[in-house]
C-alpha positions, 0 to 999 in steps of 0.5 A, spaced: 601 358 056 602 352 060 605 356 066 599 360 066 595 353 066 600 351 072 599 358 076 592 358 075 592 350 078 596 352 084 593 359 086 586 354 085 589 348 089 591 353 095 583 356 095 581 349 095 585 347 101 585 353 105 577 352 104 577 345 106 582 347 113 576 352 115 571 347 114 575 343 117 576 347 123 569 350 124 567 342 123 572 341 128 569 346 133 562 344 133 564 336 134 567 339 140 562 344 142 556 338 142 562 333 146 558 332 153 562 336 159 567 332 163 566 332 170 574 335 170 571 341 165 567 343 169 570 344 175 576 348 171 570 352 168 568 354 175 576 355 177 577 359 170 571 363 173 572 364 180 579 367 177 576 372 172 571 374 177 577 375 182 581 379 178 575 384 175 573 384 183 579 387 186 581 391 180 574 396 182 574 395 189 582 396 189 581 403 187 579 409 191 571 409 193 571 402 191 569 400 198 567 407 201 562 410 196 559 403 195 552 402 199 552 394 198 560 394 201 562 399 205 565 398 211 562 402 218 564 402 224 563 395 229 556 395 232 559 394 238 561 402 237 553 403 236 554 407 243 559 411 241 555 414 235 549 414 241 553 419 246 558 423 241 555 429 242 557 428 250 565 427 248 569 433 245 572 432 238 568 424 237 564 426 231 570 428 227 574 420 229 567 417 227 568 420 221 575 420 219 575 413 222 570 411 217 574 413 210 580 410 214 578 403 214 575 404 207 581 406 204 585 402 208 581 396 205 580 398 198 589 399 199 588 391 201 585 389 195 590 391 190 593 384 193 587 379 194 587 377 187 594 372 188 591 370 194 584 368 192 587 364 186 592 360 190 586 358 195 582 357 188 586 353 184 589 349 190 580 348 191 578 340 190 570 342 187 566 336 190 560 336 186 562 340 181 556 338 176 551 341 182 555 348 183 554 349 175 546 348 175 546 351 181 544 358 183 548 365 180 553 365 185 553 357 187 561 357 186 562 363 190 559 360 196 562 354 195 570 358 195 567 361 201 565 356 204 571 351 203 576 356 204 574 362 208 579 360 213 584 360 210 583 367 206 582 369 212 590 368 216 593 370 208 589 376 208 589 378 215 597 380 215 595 384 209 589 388 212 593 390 218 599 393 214 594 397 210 591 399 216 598 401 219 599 406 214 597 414 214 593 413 207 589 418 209 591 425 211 598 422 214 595 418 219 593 411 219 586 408 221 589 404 227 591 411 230 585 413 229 581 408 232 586 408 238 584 415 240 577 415 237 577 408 242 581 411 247 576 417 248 571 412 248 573 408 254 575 413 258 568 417 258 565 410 259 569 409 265 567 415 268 561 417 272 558 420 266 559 414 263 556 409 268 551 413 269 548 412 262 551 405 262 557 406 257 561 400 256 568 400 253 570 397 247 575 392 246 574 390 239 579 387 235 579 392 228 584 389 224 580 382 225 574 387 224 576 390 217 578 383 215 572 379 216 568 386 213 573 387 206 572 378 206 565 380 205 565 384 200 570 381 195 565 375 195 559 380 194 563 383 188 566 376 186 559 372 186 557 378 181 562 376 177 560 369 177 552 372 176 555 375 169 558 370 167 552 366 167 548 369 164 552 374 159 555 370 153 560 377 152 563 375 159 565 369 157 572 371 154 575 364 154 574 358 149 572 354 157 568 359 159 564 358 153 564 351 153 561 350 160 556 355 162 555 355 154 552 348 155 549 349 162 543 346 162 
């Protein structure tokens, strides 16, 4: 009988401790979470979310159409080439450049991103946040302006290596988007340099396409990135650290 007493009196003290460990836990989370942020919070709250939001950003822009088929950050051609579309019809074999041209560097972007995320988060964790209580209560996008504002430089000499491998490759029917650019513009300025061309006032094009598509790919990783922040901000379920609901979940 007394160790049925014993039994039950254990099995009785380890319910009560374990009841009182999740009380203390639970009380301890909420003493926590009505703490003030810190400045030092803050600003790693919006580091963690400029990560996550990079990371989802690449990863859908890294697959195929990711840039193509989305209206918002498709890649056309410069409008420096707006004459080419003009005159097409008057150069044999310019339409079908135009368009190979156009998927070609899409794809060759979308090929890109598939290694801008270690690039992005170098620059983001290397980021000193100035002022990181005013991005917090700023617009949606706040952080994503402020990374690309202090850091775009420097993306744009990390990244500009990696556009220009991806152009280089034959992604698209065995021929790589700098071949075709080379042609699409090689036919381009010889008719410009005609006297067909001059007389409708053609000029040649001398544009840089890897500069081009690097400062194009840039604008729509921050478009896709300051979405992800947009979401952060205003959907409870897109803060999936302990952090991330702890800033934006105090925001005022």
């Amino acid at each position: 009988m007394k160790k049925k007493f014993l039994l039950i009196a254990i099995i009785s003290s380890s319910i009560l401790l374990t009841s009182c460990d999740i009380l203390l836990q639970t009380a301890s989370t909420v003493m926590q979470s009505e703490q003030p942020l810190t400045t030092t919070e803050v600003a790693n709250g919006l580091k963690e979310a400029l990560k996550i939001g990079t990371d989802t950003a690449t990863t859908r822009i890294g697959k195929v159409n990711g840039y193509l088929l989305d209206k918002v950050i498709k890649i056309n051609l410069p409008p420096q080439t707006a004459e080419v579309v003009k005159y097409a019809q008057k150069v044999p074999g310019l339409d079908k450049l135009i368009d190979d041209v156009i998927t070609q560097i899409n794809r060759s972007a979308e090929d890109a991103a598939k290694q801008a995320a270690p690039i992005f988060k170098t620059a983001i964790t290397q980021m000193t946040i100035a002022d990181a209580w005013g991005i917090l209560n700023g617009a949606d996008t706040s952080a994503t302006n402020y990374l690309r504002d202090k850091t775009y430089q420097q993306l744009f000499s990390l990244y500009r290596p990696v556009m220009q491998k991806s152009l280089a490759k034959p992604i698209v029917g065995g021929v790589s988007a700098e071949k075709t650019w080379n042609e699409l513009t090689s036919k381009w300025n010889q008719f410009a340099n005609s006297m067909a061309g001059k007389l409708v006032q053609a000029h040649p094009i001398t544009v840089n396409l890897d500069e081009y598509v690097t400062n194009q790919a840039l604008r729509g990783l921050f478009i896709k990135v300051g979405d992800q922040e947009k979401e952060i901000r205003t959907n409870i379920n897109a803060r999936v650290t302990d952090l991330l609901k702890r800033v934006f979940g105090q925001k005022k």
